[in-house]
Residue frames as a rotation matrix with the C-alpha (Angstrom) as fourth column:
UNK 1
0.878 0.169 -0.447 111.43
0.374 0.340 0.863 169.42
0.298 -0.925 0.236 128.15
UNK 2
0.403 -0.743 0.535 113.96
-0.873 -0.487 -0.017 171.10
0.273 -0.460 -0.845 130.28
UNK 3
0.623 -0.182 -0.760 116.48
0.299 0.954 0.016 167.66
0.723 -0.237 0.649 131.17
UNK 4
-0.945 -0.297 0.135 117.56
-0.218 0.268 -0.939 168.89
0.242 -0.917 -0.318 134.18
UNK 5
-0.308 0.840 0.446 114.01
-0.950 -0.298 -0.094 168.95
0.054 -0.453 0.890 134.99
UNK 6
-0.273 0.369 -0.889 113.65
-0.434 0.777 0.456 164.97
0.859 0.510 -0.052 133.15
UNK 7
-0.754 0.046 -0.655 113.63
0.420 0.800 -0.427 162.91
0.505 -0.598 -0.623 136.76
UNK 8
-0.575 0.803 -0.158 110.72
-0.332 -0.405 -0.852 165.21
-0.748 -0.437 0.499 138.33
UNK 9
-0.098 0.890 -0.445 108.96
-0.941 -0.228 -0.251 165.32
-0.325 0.394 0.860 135.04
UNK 10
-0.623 -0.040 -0.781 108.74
-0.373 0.893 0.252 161.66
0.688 0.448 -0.571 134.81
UNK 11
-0.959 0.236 -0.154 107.55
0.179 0.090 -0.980 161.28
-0.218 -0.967 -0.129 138.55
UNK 12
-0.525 0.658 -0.541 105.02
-0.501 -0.752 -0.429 163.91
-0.689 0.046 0.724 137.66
UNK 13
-0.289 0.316 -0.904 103.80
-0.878 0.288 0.382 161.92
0.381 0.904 0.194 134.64
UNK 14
-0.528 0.251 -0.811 103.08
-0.030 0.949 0.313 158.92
0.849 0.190 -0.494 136.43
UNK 15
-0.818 0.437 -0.375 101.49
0.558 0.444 -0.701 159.88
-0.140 -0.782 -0.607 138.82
UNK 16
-0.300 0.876 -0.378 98.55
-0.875 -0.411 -0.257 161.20
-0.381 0.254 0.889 136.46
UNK 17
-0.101 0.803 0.587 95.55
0.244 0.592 -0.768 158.63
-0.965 0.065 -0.256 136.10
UNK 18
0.889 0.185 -0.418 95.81
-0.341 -0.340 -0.876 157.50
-0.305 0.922 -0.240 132.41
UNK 19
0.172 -0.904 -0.392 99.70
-0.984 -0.134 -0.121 157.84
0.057 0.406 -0.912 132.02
UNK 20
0.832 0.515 0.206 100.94
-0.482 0.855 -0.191 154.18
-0.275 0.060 0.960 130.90
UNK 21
0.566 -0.701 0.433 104.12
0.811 0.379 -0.447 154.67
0.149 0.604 0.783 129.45
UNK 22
0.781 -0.129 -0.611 107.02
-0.214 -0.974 -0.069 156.88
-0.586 0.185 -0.789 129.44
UNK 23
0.659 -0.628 0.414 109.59
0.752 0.553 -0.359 156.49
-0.003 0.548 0.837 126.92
UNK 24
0.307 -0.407 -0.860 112.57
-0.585 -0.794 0.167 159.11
-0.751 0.452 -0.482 126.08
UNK 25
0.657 -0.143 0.740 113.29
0.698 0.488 -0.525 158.55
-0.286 0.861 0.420 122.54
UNK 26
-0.449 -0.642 -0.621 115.44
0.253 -0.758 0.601 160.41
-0.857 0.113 0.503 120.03
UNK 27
-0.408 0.611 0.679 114.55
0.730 -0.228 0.644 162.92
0.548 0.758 -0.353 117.38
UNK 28
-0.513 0.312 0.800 112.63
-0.179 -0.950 0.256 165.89
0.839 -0.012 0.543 117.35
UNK 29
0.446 0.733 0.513 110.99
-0.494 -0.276 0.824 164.93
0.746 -0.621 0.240 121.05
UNK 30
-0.500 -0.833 0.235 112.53
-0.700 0.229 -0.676 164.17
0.510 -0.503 -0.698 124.45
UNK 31
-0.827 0.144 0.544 109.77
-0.132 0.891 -0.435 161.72
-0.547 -0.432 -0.718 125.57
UNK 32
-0.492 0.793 -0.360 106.71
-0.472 0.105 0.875 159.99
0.732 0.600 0.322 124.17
UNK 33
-0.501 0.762 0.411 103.54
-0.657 -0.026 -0.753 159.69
-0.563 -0.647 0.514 126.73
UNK 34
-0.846 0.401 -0.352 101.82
-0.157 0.443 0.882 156.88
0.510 0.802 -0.312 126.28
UNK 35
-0.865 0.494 0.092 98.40
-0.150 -0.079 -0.986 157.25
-0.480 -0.866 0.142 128.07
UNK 36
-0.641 0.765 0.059 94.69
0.575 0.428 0.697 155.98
0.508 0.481 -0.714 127.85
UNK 37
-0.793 0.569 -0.216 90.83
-0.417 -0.766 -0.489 157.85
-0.444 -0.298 0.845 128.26
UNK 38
-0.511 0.768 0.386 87.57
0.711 0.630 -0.312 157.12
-0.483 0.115 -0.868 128.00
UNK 39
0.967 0.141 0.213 87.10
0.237 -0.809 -0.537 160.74
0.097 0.570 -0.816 126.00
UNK 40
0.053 -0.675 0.736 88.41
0.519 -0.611 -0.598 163.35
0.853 0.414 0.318 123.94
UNK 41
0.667 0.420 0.615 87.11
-0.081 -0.780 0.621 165.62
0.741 -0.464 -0.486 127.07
UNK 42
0.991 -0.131 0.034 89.66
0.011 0.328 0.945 163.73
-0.135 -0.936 0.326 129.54
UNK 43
0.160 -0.881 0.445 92.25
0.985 0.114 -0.129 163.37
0.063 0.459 0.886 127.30
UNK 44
0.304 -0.078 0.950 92.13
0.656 -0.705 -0.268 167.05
0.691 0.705 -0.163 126.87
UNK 45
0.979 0.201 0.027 91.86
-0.032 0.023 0.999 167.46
0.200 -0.979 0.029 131.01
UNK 46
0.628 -0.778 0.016 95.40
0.405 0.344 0.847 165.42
-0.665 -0.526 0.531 131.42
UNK 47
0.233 -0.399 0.887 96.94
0.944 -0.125 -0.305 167.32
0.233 0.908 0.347 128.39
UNK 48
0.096 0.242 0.966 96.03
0.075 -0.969 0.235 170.76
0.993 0.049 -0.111 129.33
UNK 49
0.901 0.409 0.147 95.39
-0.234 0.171 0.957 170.51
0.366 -0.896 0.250 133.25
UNK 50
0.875 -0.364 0.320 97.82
-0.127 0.466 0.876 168.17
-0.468 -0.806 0.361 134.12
UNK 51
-0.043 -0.854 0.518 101.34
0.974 0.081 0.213 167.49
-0.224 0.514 0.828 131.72
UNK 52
0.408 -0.013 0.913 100.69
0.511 -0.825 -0.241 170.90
0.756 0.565 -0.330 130.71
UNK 53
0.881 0.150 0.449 101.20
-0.287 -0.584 0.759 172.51
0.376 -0.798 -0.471 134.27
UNK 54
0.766 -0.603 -0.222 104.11
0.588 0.520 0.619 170.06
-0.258 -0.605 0.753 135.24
UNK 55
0.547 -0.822 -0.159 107.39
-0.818 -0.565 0.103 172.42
-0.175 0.074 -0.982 135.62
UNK 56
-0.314 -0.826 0.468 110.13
0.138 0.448 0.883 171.50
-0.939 0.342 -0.027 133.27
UNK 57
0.089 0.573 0.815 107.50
0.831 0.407 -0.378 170.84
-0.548 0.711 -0.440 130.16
UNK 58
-0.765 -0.174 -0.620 108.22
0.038 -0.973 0.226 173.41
-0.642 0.149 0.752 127.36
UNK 59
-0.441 0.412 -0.798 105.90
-0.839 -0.504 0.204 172.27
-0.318 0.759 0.568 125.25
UNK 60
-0.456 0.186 0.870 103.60
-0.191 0.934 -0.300 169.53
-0.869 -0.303 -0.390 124.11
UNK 61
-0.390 0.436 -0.811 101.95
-0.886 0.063 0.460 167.57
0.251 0.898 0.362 120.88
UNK 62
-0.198 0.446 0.873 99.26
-0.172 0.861 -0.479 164.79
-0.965 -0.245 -0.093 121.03
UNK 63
-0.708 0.097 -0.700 98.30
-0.686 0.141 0.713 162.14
0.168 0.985 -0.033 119.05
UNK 64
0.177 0.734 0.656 95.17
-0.718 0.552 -0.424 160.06
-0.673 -0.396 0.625 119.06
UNK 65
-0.875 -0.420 0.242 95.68
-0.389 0.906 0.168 156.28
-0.290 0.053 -0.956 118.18
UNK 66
0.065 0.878 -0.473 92.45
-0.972 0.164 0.170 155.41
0.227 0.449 0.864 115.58
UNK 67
0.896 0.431 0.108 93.55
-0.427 0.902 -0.060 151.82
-0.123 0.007 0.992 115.28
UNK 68
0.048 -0.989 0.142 96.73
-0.902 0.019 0.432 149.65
-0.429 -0.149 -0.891 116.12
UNK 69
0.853 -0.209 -0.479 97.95
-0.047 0.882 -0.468 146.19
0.520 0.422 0.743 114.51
UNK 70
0.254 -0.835 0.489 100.78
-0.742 0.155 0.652 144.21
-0.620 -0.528 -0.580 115.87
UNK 71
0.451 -0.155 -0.879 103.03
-0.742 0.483 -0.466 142.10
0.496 0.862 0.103 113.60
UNK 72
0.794 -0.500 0.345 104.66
-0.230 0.279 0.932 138.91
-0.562 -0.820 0.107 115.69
UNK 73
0.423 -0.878 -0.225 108.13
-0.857 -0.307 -0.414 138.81
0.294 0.368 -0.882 115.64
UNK 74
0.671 -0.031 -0.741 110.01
0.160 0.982 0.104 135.31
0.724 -0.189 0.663 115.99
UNK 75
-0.061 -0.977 -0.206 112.64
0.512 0.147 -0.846 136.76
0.857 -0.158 0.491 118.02
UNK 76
-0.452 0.530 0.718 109.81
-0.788 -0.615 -0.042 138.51
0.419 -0.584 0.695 120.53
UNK 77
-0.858 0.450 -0.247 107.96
0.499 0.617 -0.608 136.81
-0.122 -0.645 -0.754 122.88
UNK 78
-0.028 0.979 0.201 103.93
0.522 -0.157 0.838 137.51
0.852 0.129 -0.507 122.71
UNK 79
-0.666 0.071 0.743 102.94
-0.569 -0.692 -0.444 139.42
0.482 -0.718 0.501 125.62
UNK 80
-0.044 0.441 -0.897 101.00
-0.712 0.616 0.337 136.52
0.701 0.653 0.287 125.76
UNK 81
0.288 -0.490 -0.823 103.32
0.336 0.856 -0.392 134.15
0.897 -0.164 0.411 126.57
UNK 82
0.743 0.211 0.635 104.43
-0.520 -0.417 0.746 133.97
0.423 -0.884 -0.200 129.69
């Protein structure tokens, strides 16, 4: 990602149907996309189509999420809870 570009390409990311999350993390990537589909065929749409096209983006990698677990933490609230 170009980071002068970061405050557009965030904007731009959320305002694609799907997008759920942005994070910037550190390490080998400057954000992590966290986004949902009802296909591979859509996913591939908002990948290619859309984050692909968004000026700033040099480059992208996806991962598909098979199956998630959550450990609770005593020092977390549940998402739950309220």
């Amino acid at each position: 990602m170009d980071t002068k570009k970061r405050d557009h390409i965030i904007e731009e990311l959320f305002k694609i149907e799907g997008v759920r999350e942005v994070a910037e993390v550190t390490g080998r990537f400057d954000i992590l996309v966290t986004m949902y589909s009802k296909s591979l065929d859509q996913i591939h749409e908002m990948v290619s189509e859309r984050i692909g096209r968004i000026e700033g983006i040099q480059s992208s990698e996806s991962f598909i999420e098979m199956k998630s677990r959550n450990k609770a933490m005593p020092y977390m609230p549940s998402k739950d809870s309220d």
